[in-house]
C-alpha positions in Angstrom: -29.8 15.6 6.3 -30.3 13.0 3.5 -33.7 12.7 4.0 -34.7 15.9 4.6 -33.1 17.0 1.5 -35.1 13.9 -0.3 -38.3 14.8 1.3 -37.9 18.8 0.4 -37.3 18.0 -3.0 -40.2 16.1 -3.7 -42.4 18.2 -1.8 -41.4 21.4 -4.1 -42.4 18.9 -7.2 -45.6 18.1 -5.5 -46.6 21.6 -5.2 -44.9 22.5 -8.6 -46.5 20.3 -10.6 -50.3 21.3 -9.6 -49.1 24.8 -11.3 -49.2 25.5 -15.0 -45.8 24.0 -15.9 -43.8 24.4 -18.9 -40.5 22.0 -19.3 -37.8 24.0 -20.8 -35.5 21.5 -22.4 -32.2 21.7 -24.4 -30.0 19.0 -26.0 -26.4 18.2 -26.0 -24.1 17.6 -28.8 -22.1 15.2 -26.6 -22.4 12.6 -24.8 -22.4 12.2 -21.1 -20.5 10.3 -19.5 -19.9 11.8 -15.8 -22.6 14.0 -13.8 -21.3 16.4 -10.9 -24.2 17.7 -8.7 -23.5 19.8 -5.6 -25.7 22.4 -3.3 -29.0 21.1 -2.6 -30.1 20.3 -6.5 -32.1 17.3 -7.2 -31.5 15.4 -10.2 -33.3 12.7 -12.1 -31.1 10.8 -14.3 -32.0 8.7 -17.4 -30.9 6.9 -20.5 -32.2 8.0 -23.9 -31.1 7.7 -27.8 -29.9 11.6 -27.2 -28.1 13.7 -24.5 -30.4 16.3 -22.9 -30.9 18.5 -19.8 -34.5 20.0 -18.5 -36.2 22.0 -16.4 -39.6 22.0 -15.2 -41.4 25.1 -13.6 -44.3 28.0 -14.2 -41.4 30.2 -15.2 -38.1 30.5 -16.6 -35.5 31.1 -14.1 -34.1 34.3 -14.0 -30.5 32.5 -14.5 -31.3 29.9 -17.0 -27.2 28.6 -17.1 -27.8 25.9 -14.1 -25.5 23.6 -16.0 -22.1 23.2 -16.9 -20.4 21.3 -20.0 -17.3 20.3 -20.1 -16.6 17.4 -22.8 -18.6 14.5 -21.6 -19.0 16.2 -18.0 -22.0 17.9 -17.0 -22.1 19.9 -13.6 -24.7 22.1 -12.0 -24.3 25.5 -10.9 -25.7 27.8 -7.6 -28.6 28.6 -9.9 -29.5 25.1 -10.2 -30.2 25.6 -5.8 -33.3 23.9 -4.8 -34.6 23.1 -7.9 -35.1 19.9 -10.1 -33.4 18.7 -12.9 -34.2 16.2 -15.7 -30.7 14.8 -17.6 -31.0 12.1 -20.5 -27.7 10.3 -21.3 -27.0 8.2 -24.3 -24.7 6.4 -23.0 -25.7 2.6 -23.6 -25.7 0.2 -20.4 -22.6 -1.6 -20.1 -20.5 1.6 -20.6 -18.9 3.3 -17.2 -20.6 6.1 -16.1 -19.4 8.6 -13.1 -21.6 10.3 -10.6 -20.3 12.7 -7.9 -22.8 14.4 -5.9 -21.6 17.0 -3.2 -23.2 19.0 -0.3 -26.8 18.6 0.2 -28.0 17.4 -3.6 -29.7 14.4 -4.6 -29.9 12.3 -7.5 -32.1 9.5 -8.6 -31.1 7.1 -11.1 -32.7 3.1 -12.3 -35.1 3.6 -8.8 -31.6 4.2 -7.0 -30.8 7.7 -4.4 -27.2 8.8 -4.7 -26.3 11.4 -1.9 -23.2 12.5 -0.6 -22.9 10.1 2.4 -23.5 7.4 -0.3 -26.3 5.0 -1.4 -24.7 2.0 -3.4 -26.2 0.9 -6.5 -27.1 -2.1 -7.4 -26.9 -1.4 -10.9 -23.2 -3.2 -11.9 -22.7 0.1 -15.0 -22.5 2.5 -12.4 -19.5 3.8 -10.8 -19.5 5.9 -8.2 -16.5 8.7 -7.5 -14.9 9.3 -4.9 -16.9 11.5 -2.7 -20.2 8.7 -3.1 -17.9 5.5 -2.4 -18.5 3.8 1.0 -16.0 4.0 3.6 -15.2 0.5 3.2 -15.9 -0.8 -0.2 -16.1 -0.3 -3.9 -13.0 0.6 -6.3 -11.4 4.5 -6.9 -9.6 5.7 -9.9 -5.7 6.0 -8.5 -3.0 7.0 -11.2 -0.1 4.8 -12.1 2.1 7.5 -9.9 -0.4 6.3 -6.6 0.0 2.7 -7.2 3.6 2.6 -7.3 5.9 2.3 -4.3 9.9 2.5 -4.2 11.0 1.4 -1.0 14.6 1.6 1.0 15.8 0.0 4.3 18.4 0.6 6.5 18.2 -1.7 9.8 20.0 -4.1 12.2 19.7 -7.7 11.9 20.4 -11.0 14.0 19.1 -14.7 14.1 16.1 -15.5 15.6 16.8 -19.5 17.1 13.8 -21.3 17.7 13.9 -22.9 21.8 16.8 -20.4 22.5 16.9 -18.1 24.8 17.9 -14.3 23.8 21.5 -13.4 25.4 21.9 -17.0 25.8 25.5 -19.1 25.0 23.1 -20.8 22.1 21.5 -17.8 21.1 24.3 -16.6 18.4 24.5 -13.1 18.0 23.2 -9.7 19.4 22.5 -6.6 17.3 26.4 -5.4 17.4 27.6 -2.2 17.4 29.5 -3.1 14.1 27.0 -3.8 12.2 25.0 -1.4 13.7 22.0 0.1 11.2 23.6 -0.9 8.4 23.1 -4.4 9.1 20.4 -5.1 7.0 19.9 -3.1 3.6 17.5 -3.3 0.8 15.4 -1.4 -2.2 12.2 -3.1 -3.2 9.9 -1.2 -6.0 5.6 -2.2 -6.1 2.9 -2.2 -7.7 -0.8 -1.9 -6.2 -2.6 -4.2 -8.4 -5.9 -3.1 -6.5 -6.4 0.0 -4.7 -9.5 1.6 -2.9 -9.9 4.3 0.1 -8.8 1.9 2.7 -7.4 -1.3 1.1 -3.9 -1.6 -1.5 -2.6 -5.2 -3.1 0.2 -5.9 -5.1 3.6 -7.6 -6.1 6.8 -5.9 -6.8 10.8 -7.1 -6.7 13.5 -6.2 -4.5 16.5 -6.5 -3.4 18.6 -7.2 0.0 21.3 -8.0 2.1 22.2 -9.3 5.6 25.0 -9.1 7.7 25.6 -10.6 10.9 28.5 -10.8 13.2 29.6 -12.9 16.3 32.3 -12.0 18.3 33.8 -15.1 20.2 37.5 -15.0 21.7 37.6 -19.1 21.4 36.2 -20.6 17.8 38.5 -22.4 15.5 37.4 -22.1 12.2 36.5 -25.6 10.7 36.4 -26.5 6.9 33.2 -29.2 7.8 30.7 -28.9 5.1 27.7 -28.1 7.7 29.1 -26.4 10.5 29.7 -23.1 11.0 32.3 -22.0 13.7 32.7 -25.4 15.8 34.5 -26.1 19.0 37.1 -24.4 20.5 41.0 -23.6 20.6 43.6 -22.4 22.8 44.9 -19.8 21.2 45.2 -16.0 22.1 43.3 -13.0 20.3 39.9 -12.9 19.0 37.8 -14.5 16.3 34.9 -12.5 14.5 33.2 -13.6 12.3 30.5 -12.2 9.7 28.2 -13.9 7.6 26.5 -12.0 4.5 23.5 -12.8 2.2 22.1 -11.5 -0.6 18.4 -12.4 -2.2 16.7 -11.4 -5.0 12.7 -11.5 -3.7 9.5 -11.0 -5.1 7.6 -9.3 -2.2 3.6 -9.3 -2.2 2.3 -6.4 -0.4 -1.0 -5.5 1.6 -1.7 -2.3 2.8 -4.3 -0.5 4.9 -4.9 3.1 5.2 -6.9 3.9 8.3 -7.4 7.4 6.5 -8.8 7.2 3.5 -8.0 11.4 2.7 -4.5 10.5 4.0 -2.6 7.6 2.2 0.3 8.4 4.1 -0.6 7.0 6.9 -0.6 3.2 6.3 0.0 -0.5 7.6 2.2 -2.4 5.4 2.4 -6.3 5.8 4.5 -7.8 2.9 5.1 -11.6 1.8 8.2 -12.1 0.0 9.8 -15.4 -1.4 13.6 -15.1 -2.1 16.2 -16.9 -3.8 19.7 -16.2 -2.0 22.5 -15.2 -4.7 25.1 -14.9 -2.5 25.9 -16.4 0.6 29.4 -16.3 2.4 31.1 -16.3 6.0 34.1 -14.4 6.7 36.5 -15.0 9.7 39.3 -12.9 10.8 41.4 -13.4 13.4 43.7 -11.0 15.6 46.4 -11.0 17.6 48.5 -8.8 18.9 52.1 -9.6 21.1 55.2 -7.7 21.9 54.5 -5.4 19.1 53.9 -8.1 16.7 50.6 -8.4 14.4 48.8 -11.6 13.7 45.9 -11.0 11.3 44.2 -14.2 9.3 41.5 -13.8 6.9 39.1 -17.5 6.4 36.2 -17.4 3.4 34.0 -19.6 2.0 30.2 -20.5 1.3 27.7 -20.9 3.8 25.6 -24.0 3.7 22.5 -22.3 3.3 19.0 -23.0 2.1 18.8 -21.4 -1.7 14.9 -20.6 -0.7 13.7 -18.7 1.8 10.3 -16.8 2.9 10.2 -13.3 4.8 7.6 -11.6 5.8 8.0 -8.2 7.3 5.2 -5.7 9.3 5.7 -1.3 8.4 4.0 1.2 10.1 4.8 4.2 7.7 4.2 7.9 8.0 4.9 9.8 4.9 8.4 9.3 3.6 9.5 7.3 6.8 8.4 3.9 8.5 9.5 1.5 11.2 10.0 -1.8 10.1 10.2 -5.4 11.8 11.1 -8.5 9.3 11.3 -12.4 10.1 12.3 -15.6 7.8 9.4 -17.9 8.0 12.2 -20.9 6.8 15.4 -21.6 8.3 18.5 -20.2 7.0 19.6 -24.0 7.1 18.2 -27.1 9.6 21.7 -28.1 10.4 23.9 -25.4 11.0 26.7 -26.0 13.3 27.3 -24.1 15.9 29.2 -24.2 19.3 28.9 -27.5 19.4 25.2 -27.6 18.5 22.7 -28.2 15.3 20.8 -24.8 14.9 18.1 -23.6 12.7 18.6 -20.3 12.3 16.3 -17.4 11.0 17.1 -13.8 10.0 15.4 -11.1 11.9 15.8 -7.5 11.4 14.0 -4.1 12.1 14.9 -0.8 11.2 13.7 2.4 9.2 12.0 2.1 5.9 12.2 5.5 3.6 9.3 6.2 0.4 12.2 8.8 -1.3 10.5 8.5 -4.4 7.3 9.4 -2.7 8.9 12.9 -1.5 9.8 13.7 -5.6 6.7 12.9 -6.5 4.7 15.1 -4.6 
């Protein structure tokens, strides 16, 4: 369709130009900056030291409005339908300059054919919008509200051990029905530093928590500096024990939009360094006899690396996602636990919500 456009327009100023001719022309207060061609209208663009629009033929047309202005925009009309247009700009290389070309038109500019299915230009001062850009390359305009991304989640969590087994004695704990999807929380706000039809980049800061619990009837709580629940004891009722931390994390984000009409459908893989600001255990102990209570309540820091690295994969769908997270570092190299030295790693997944993506639309 391209070419036969091309080709048809050029032949009807081959056969135009062995006519007597007259070029109508009329110039433009304004400059402009951005030209909108649509139906099957050929335009040749060009700079000059004014701002102009012409029209070559044996006749004036019977609707001589075939252009639009609008401050620095210019934009055919249907009367400007199979014929060809000459537009001067004064805008001085170097400056930006838009060209959106729809439906079936054509327009040439520094040796260059711009159509809608898209023919990049070499020429570095040209930007193409939107409906010219190749599928897979070259920048878009996106407003501030676009690039920004405010982010919840709401998941269970557990450690991932290294060598271990899942289920296993040495494998710690299971996704529980206490801590159920509240397990892991967090709120992290972005910032797309580059954005295009298919491709998103940025940084952005967040916040979030982990807690895990372990359910063992026989752990005695041990005040040694690295260990966390060691050994065993004798007596009756049940130990659980929870351990929570908090991090403060600076998450770098890449995302990919298979669509590029529908941003909200997207891949989301995200990088994010932390610092842990709080990190405790908790053990409570139960026990109940002949109608008498025996509750006992054991706190203190966990030995735990300051620094850690997450990264985590979304696959998101408007204003919900599903969400799968894993420390790349340990939570500590020499954590004790039943008896053994474990290097523990969070692990969660869960649902990730956009709210601030439903009040903005």
């Amino acid at each position: 369709m391209k070419k036969t456009a091309i080709f048809a327009v050029l032949a009807f100023f081959f056969f135009t130009s062995n006519a007597q001719v007259n070029t109508y022309r009329q110039n433009i207060n304004q400059e402009i900056r951005k030209l909108v061609v649509s139906g099957n209208c050929f335009v040749h663009l060009q700079r000059d030291t004014c701002n102009w629009v012409s029209y070559q033929s044996t006749s004036l047309p019977e609707s001589p409005q075939m252009v639009i202005i609008e401050g620095n925009v210019l934009t055919t009309t249907e009367a400007a339908n199979g014929k060809i247009l000459y537009v001067g700009t004064s805008a001085v290389k170097g400056s930006p300059f838009d060209i959106a070309v729809e439906d079936d038109a054509v327009v040439l500019f520094n040796g260059k054919y711009f159509t809608k299915s898209g023919v990049l230009s070499q020429d570095a001062n040209v930007i193409k919008s939107s409906s010219q850009t190749p599928s897979w390359m070259g920048l878009k305009k996106y407003t501030l509200n676009q690039r920004l991304h405010w982010d919840f989640f709401f998941g269970a969590c557990t450690w991932a051990v290294p060598g271990a087994t899942f289920g296993s004695e040495l494998y710690p704990p299971k996704f529980t029905k206490n801590t159920g999807i509240m397990g892991h929380t967090g709120f992290q706000a972005g910032y797309s530093i580059y954005m295009d039809n298919h491709i998103a980049a940025g940084i952005g800061v967040g916040y979030t928590m982990y807690n895990n619990e372990f359910k063992q009837p026989l752990v005695d709580y041990s005040t040694h500096d690295n260990s966390l629940f060691y050994g065993t004891s004798d007596l009756p009722g049940v130990w659980t024990t929870t351990t929570t931390s908090m991090s403060l994390g600076v998450p770098m984000h890449f995302i990919f939009y298979p669509d590029e009409s529908k941003h909200s459908i997207n891949m989301r893989l995200e990088l994010i360094p932390q610092i842990s600001i709080i990190q405790v255990i908790n053990q409570n102990y139960t026990y109940e006899q002949d109608g008498v209570s025996t509750n006992a309540n054991y706190t203190r820091d966990l030995p735990f690396s300051l620094f850690n690295l997450t990264t985590r994969l979304s696959l998101n769908y408007g204003i919900l996602g599903a969400y799968a997270e894993i420390g790349l570092v340990p939570l500590s190299r020499n954590l004790g636990f039943m008896g053994n030295n474990i290097s523990p790693h969070n692990f969660a997944l869960g649902v990730r919500a956009n709210l601030f993506d439903m009040i903005k639309k």
